[in-house]
C-alpha positions in Angstrom: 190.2 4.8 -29.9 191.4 5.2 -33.5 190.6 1.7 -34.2 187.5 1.9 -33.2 186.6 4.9 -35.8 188.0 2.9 -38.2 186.4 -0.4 -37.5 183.4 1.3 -37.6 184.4 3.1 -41.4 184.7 -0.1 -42.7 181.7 -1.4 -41.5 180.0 1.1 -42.9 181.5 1.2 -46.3 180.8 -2.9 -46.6 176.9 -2.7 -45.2 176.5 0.4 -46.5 174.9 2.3 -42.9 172.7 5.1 -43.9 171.9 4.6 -47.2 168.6 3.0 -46.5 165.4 4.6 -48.6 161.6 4.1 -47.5 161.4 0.7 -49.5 164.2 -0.9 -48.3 162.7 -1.4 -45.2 159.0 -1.8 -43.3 156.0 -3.5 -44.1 154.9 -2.5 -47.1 151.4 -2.6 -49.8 151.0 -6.3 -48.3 151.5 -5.3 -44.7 148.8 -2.8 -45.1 146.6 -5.0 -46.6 146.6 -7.9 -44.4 146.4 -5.2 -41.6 143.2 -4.0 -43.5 142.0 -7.2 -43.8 142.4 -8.2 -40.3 140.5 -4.6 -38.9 137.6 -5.4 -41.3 137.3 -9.1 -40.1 137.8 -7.9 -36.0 134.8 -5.1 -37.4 132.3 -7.6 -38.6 133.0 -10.0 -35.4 132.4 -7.6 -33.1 129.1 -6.4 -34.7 128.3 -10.2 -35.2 128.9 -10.7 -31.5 126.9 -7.7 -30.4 123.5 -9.0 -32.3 124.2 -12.7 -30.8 124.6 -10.8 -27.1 121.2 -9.1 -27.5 119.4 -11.8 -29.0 120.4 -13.9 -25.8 119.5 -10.9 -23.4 116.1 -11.0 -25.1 115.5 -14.5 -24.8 116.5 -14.5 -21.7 114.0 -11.7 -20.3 111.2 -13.4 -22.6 111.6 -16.7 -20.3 111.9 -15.0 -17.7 108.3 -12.9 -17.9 106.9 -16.0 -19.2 107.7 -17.8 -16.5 106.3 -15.3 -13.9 103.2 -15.3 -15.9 102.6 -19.0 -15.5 103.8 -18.7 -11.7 101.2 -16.3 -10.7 98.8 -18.3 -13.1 97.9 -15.2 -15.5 98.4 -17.9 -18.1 94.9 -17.8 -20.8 93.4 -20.6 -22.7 92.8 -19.7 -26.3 89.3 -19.8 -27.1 87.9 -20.6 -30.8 85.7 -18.9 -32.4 82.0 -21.3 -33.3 82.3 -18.8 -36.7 84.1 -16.7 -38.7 84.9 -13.6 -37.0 85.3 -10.3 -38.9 89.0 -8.8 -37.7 88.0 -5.0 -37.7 85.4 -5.2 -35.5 86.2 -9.0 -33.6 82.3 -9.7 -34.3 81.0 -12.9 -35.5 79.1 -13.3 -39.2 
């Protein structure tokens, strides 16, 4: 048992056990920048994929009403006006 205690005494006077400070070890300034990095870049894909989501969702239900609209034949032909047409009132000149 005694060699054991002194095994481990000599160990610890060559590597030095328990003398460690805060910078000897961890991840540092440049760990928590690339960390900062990384959270800002997940941020801005998220929000980037949110808008791209929507703008599908809307397209999709935009097709989709217009397609009902031609199926029950509510579709209207644009008629010109023979004149200029005043737009506060929609009455010809």
């Amino acid at each position: 048992m005694s060699t054991i205690f002194a095994s481990l005494a000599v160990a610890s006077q060559t590597t030095k056990l328990g003398t460690e400070t805060s910078s000897d070890y961890g991840p540092g300034f440049l760990g928590f920048i690339f960390t900062a990095v990384m959270v800002i870049a997940v941020i801005f894909l998220i929000r980037d994929m949110g808008r791209r989501v929507r703008r599908v969702r809307y397209t999709s239900e935009a097709e989709s009403k217009q397609q009902d609209m031609v199926a029950k034949g509510e579709s209207r032909k644009l008629q010109e006006p023979e004149g200029p047409v005043d737009p506060k009132t929609d009455e010809a000149q």
